[in-house]
C-alpha positions, -999 to 999 in steps of 0.1 A, spaced: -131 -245 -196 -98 -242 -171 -95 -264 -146 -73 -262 -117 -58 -294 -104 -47 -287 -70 -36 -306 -32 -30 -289 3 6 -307 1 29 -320 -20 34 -359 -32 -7 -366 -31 -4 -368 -70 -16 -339 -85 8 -340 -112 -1 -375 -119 -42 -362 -123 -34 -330 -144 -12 -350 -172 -34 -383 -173 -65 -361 -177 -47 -337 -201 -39 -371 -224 -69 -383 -221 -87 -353 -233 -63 -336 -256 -61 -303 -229 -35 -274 -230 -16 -286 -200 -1 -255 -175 17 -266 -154 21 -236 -125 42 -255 -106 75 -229 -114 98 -235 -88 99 -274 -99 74 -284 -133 75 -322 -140 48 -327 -161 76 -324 -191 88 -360 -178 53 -374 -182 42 -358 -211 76 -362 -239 72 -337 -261 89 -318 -293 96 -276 -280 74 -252 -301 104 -227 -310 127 -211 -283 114 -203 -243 98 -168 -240 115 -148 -214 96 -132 -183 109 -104 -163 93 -81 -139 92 -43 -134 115 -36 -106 123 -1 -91 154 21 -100 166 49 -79 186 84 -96 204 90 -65 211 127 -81 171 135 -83 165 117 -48 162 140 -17 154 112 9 115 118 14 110 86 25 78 85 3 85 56 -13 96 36 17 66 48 37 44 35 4 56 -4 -2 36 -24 18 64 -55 11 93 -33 26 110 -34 -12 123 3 -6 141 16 26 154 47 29 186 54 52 196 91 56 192 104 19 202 72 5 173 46 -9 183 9 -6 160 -13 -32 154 -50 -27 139 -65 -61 134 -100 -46 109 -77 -26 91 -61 -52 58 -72 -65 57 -44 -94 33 -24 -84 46 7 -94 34 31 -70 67 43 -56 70 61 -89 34 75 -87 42 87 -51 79 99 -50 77 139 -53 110 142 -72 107 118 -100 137 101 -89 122 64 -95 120 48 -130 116 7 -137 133 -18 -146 129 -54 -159 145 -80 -144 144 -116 -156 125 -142 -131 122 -170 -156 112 -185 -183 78 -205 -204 84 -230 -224 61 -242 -246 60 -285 -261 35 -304 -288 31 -344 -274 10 -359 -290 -30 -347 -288 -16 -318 -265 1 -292 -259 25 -288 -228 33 -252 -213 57 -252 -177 70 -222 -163 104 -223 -152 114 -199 -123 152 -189 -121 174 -199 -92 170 -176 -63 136 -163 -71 115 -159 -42 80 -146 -65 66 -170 -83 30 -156 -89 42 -133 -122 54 -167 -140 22 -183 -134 7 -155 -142 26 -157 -177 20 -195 -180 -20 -192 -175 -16 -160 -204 -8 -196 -226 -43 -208 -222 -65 -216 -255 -93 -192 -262 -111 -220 -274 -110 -255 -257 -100 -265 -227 -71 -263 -204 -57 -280 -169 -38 -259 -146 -12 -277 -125 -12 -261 -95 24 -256 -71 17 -278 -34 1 -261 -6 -19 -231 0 1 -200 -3 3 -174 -26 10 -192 -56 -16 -217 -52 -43 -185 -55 -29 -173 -84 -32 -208 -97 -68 -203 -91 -78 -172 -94 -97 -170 -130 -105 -209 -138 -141 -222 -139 -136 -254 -113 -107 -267 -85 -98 -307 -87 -80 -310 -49 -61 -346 -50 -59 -358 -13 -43 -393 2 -59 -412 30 -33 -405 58 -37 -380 85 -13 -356 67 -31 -359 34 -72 -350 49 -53 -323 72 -40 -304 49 -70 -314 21 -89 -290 46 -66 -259 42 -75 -259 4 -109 -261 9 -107 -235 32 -87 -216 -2 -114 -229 -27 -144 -216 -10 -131 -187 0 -126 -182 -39 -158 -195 -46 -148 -220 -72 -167 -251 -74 -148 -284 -65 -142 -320 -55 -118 -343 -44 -98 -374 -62 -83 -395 -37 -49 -410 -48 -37 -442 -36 -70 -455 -20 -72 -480 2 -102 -503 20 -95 -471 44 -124 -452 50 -108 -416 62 -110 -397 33 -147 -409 21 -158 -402 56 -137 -364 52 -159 -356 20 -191 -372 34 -186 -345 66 -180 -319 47 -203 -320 20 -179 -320 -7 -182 -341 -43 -158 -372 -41 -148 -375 -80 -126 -402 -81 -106 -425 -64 -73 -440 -79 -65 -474 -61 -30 -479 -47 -19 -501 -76 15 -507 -75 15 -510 -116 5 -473 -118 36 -464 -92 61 -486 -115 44 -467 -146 54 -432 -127 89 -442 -117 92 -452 -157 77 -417 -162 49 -432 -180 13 -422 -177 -9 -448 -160 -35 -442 -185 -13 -458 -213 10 -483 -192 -22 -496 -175 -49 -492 -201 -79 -502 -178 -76 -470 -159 -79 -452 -190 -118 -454 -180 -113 -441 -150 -99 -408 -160 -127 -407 -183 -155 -408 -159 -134 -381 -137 -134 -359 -164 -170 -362 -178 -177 -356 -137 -154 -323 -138 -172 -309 -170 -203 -312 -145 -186 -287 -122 -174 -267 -146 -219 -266 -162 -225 -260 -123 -203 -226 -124 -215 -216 -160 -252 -213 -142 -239 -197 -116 -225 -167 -138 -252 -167 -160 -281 -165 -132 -258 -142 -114 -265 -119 -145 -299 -124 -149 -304 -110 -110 -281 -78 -118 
């Protein structure tokens, strides 16, 4: 099973979910968060041989073969390609690599490149194993590395995706292709506001889901949230200050404060019920084709 741990925003604690669940079961940890992984300062680990490198297909232009169509600008929907007189200006920070400027110039004048974006690295600690994307400085596209992280997942066993913050682009990718979404909230207004824009994400996907509320309080907001909108409440992780001093050590709370330990267990036995919910799903789905 792959599950995706996920928040609307950054700072509810997501990292702090993923890598306490991924000790406590003995998951593949991904963490998809490219443009700043962390999980490597929870979870200490030995490197498993040297980073794989991960480029991109980008477009190359033979000005000699080019006549200035325009074909190829006219094509890219992400405006990677313009074309100025007879001259073709390419932008690879704009190009998601889909090829088709090739397929539709008339000339043949467009070949690909790779261009680096970044890197995966890959760490044994302990019962786990540890894979982060890293994206290069100055990188704008961050959904081929997670792509390329995710690739890391074990055929057999189970895996915890640690979604990037927020709801954009790399958050689906995140997603896209795992059996169940974990969406950690915090009971302030900013934390349920934007808890409802990755709902919004999850159910458009159709994943199953719930919600772990970090840092709970005698607060009632984000109980009364779930309760309104019908959505599983999986966990809630009190606002102990012995779990905050554990993080700032960049220790996990589930073995600097043992008692939790129990807590993490109960979320997870409660996520492998999501995860049974969306196995039914598919297999009654094929039954009815």
């Amino acid at each position: 099973m792959m599950v995706t741990v996920a928040s609307g925003k950054g700072g509810t604690g997501k990292t702090t979910v993923a890598a306490n669940l991924a000790r406590i079961c003995g998951a593949t940890l991904l963490d998809c968060d490219v443009e700043e992984p962390n999980a490597h300062l929870f979870l200490k680990g030995e490197p498993c041989g040297e980073p794989e490198i991960v480029s991109v297909p980008v477009p190359e232009v033979d000005e000699g073969r080019c006549d200035g169509c325009g074909e190829c600008g006219r094509f890219c929907a992400y405006k990677a390609l313009v074309v100025l007189g007879r001259r073709v200006l390419v932008f690879p920070e704009l190009c998601h690599g889909c090829g088709g400027c090739m397929r539709v110039c008339p000339k043949g004048a467009i070949r690909e490149t790779r261009q680096r974006i970044g890197s995966v690295e890959t760490f044994r600690s302990g019962n786990m194993t540890l894979v982060q994307g890293r994206l290069d400085i100055g990188v704008a596209a961050a959904p081929p590395l997670i792509r390329a992280v995710k690739n890391h997942a074990p055929k057999d066993g189970d895996a915890l995706v640690d979604a990037p913050p927020g709801t954009a682009c790399p958050v689906v990718t995140a997603l896209r292709g795992t059996d169940c979404a974990v969406l950690v909230t915090e009971p302030t207004p900013f934390g349920l506001h934007d808890l409802g824009l990755a709902v919004d994400v999850v159910r458009e996907l159709g994943l199953p889901f719930g919600v772990v509320v970090n840092r709970a309080d005698a607060d009632d907001c984000a109980r009364a949230a779930c309760r309104a909108g019908h959505i599983p409440l999986l966990a809630e992780i009190p606002d102990d200050r012995r779990i905050a001093e554990a993080y700032s050590r960049g220790e996990l709370a589930v073995e600097a404060v043992p008692e939790y330990r129990r807590v993490f267990e109960t979320l997870m036995t409660r996520i492998n019920g999501l995860g049974a919910k969306q196995t039914r799903a598919d297999t009654d789905g094929h039954k009815h084709e």
